[in-house]
N, C-alpha and C positions, 0 to 999 in steps of 0.2 A: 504493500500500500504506500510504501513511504516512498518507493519509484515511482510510480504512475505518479506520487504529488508531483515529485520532483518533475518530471518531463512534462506536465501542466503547466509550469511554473517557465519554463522553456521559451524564448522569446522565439526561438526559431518555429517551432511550430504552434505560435498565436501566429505568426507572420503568414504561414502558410494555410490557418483558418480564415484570417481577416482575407486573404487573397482571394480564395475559396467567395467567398460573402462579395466580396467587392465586382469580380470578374460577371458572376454570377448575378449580381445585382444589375452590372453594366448589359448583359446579353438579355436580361426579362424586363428589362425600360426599353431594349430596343425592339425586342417583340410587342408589348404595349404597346408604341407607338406606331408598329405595323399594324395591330388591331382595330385603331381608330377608325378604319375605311367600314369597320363593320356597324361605327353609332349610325349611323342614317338607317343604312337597311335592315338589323336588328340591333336593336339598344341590349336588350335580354341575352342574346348570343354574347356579347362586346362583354356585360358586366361580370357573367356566368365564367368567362374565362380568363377573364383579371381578378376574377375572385381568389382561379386557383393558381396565375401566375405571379399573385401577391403572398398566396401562402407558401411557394416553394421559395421566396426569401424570406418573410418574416419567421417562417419555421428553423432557420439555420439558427436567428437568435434562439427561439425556445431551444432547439436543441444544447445550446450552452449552457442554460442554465438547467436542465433535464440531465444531460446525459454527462456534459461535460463537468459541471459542479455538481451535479447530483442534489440541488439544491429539493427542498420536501416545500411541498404544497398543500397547508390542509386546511380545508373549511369546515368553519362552526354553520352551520344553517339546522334545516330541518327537511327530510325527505321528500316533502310534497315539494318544496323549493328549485330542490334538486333534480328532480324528475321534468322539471319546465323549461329547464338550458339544455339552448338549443332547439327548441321546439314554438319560440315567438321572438317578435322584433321586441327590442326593449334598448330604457336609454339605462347607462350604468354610472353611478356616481361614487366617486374611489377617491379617497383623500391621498394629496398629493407631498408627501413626505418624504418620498426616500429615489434616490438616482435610478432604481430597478423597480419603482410601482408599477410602469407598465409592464414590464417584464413579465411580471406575475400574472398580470390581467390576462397576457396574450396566451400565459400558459392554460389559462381555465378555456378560456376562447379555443386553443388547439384540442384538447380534451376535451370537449363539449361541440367539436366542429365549424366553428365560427370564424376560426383564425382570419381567412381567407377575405371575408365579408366583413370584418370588424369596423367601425369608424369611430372615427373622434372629432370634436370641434376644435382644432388646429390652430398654433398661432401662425401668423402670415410671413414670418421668419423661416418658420420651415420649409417651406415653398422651394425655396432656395437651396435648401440638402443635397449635396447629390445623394443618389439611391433611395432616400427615406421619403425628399420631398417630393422627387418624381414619382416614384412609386404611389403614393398619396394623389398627387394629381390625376393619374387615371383611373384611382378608386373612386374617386368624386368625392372624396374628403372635403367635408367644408373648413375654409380657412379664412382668420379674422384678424382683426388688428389689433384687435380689444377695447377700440374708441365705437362706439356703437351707431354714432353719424354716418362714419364711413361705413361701417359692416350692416349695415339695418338691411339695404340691396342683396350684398351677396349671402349672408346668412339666409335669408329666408328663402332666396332662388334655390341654393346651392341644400338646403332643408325640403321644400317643395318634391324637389327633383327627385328623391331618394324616398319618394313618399311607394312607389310602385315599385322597391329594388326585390330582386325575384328569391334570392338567400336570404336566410334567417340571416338578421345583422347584432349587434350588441353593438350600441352607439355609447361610446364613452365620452364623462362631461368633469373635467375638473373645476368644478364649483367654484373653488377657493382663487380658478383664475391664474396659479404662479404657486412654486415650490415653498414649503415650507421655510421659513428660516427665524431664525430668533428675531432679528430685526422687523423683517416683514411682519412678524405675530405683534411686539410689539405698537407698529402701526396700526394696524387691524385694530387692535384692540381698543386705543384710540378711538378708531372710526365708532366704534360698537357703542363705546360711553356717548360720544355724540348724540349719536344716535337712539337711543337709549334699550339697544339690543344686550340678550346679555352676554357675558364675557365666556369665551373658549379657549382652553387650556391646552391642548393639541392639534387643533387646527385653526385657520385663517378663518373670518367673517366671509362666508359665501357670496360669492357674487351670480343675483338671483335672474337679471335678466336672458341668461344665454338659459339657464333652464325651462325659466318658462315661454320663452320663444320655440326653445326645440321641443317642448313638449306641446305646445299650439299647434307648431308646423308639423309635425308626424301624428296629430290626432287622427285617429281609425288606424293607423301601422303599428304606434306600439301600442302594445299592452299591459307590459308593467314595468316599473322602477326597479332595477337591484342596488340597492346601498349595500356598497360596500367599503369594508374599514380593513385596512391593513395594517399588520405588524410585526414584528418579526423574533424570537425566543432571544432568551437572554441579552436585550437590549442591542444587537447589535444593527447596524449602519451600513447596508452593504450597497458596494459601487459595481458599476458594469466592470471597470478594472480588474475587479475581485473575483468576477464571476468568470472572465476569461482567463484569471489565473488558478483557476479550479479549486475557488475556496467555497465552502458547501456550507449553506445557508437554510434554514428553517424558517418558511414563511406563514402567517397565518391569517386568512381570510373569514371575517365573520361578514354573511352574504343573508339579506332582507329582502324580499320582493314584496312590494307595492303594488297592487292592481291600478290601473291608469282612474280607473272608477272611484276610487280612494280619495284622489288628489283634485284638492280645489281647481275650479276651473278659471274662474274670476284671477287676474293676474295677480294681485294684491293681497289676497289670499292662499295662491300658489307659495307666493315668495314665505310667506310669513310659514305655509306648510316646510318650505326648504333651512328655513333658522331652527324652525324646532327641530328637524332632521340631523338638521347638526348639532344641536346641544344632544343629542340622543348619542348622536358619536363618540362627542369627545366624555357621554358617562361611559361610552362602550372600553375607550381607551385607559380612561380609568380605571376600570372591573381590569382590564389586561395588565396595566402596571402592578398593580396588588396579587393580582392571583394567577397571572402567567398563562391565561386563557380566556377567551371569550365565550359567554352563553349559548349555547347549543349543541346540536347532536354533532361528533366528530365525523368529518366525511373525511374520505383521503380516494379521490378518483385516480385510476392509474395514469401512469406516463402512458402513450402509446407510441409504437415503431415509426410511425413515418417520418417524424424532424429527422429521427436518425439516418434512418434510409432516403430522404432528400438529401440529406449533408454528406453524406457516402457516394449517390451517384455525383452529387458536384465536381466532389472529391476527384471523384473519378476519372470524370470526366477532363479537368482542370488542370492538375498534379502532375497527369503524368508526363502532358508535353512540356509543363516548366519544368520538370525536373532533368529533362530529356535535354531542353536549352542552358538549363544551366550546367549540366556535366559539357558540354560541348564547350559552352564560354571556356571553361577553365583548362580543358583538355586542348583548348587550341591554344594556350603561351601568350594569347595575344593581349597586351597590357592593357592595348584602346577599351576591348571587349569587357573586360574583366574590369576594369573602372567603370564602364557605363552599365554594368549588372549590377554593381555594387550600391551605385549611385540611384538606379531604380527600385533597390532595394530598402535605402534611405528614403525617397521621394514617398513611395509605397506606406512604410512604418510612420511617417508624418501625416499622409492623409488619413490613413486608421485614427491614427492617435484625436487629429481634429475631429473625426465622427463618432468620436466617442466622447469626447468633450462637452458634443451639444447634451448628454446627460447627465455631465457633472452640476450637483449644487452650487457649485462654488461661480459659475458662468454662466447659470440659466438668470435672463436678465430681467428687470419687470416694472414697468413703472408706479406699481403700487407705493400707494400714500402721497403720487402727486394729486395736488386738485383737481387734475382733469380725471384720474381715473377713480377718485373718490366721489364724482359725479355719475359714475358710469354705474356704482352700486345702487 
């Protein structure tokens, strides 16, 4: 066991997984974008199969954290809960605290079959991603700026649109807006006494508009709300970093569904339904700090084979001519050859490194507690 850590740990083959992800990501944007001749004549064909040329990359991440950190994934719910993923459209609200929450999301989303079809209300930053943001762009991901003047048009177009998508979806919605952070909480908090909401001890004052917009705009597609809270065993803090260096992490998911029928319809109402939701949270987070588990029946759904077996044909597929190129670079003497392998081998390890960045806390950016965005609440 203490090998396998070791050779995790191994820059040489993260370099040859992140290739694997990146090559791979390059070659399924350029299918995409062959497939776009298909929106006109069937829309249903086009989405049906970006569904599933979205899941053979975002599956490579699950597989990291599945196969390769072996990280455990286990939900607090209750059976009837459990038996409805996967089987209706629903919007998903997941407190935004740790550099790998989605990570976990997508893992319940793969096990439950949704990977593929997943969405999220996206900041307009991303757009810009290679691999993440284009990818995104021909899922029909809606994307915002978070000033809600600008966004009021494409949010509700880009919501409209996705009213008829032909896959069960799980639409995720980070409430709070921006990652957790001390600072930001204490801002929030501010905002909250202003206001005279009351005060949350784990997560950020919710920002109620993009909820109850995406829940107006897909009335009659979803069904129900899953609240969900995440945490993770013995306090730890884990980064994508971590998870590519095969450090094994124990997640835990306490998962609520909400029938759409539940939830006030009046906007005003809505919102004030979404404050209380969160004060529910942060006692939920509470109960976790003190007793090391959330309320309800242990679930623990299994991994299953495919991330692995997508990431093996990659592999496969990938690997074997770079390896091919690179025994020849070196076997041929040639200094030009073997500096400019070298060099693309640097170039390569820094653009990794940036797209793993855009998950680090420490540079996800957010203009929470200006006044413009304290207007947007």
């Amino acid at each position: 066991m203490g090998l396998i850590s070791y050779l995790k740990s191994q820059f040489i083959l993260q370099l040859l997984i992140s290739f694997v992800f990146v090559v791979s990501g390059l070659i399924i944007n350029f299918i995409q974008l062959c497939t776009c001749v298909l929106w006109p004549i069937d829309k249903q064909l086009y989405r049906k199969i970006n569904c599933r040329l979205s899941y053979s990359l975002w599956s490579q991440l699950v597989m990291l954290l599945e196969w390769w950190s072996c990280t455990e994934c286990t939900l607090y719910s209750d059976q009837a809960t459990v038996d409805m993923f996967g089987k209706e459209h629903v919007i998903i609200i997941l407190n935004h605290n740790y550099e790998i929450d989605f990570l976990c999301g997508w893992t319940m989303c793969e096990r439950f079959g949704v990977l593929g079809s997943s969405k999220v209300l996206a900041k307009h930053e991303l757009l810009k991603v290679p691999l993440i943001g284009w990818t995104w762009y021909f899922l029909e991901i809606v994307f915002c700026k978070r000033k809600w003047e600008e966004d009021r048009e494409t949010v509700f177009r880009g919501l409209h649109r996705l009213r008829d998508y032909p896959e069960y979806m799980w639409f995720l919605l980070y409430c709070e807006g921006t990652r957790f952070t001390e600072k930001k909480h204490q801002i929030s908090m501010q905002v909250a006494e202003s206001k005279g909401l009351p005060k949350l001890k784990y997560h950020l004052l919710p920002r109620t508009k993009g909820f109850t917009t995406t829940l107006q705009c897909l009335k009659g597609t979803v069904t129900a709300v899953y609240d969900v809270t995440l945490n993770f065993k013995d306090s730890k803090n884990p980064t994508l970093l971590g998870i590519i260096n095969g450090t094994k992490y124990k997640a835990d998911l306490c998962v609520r569904r909400f029938p759409v029928e539940e939830i006030p319809e009046d906007e005003k109402e809505c919102a004030n339904w979404l404050h209380k939701l969160y004060q529910e949270k942060d006692a939920l987070q509470e109960q976790y700090e003190k007793e090391g588990r959330f309320p309800g029946q242990v679930i623990k759904p299994p991994r299953r084979p495919w991330t692995l077996l997508n990431f093996l044909f990659w592999a496969t597929l990938l690997l074997s001519p770079l390896i091919n190129f690179a025994w020849d670079v070196f076997v041929s003497g040639s200094p030009l050859l073997i500096i400019g392998f070298i060099l693309f081998l640097v170039v390569a390890s820094v653009a990794v490194r940036r797209l793993i960045g855009v998950t680090e806390v420490k540079k996800t950016g957010s203009s929470y507690g200006d006044q413009e965005a304290k207007k947007e609440n």
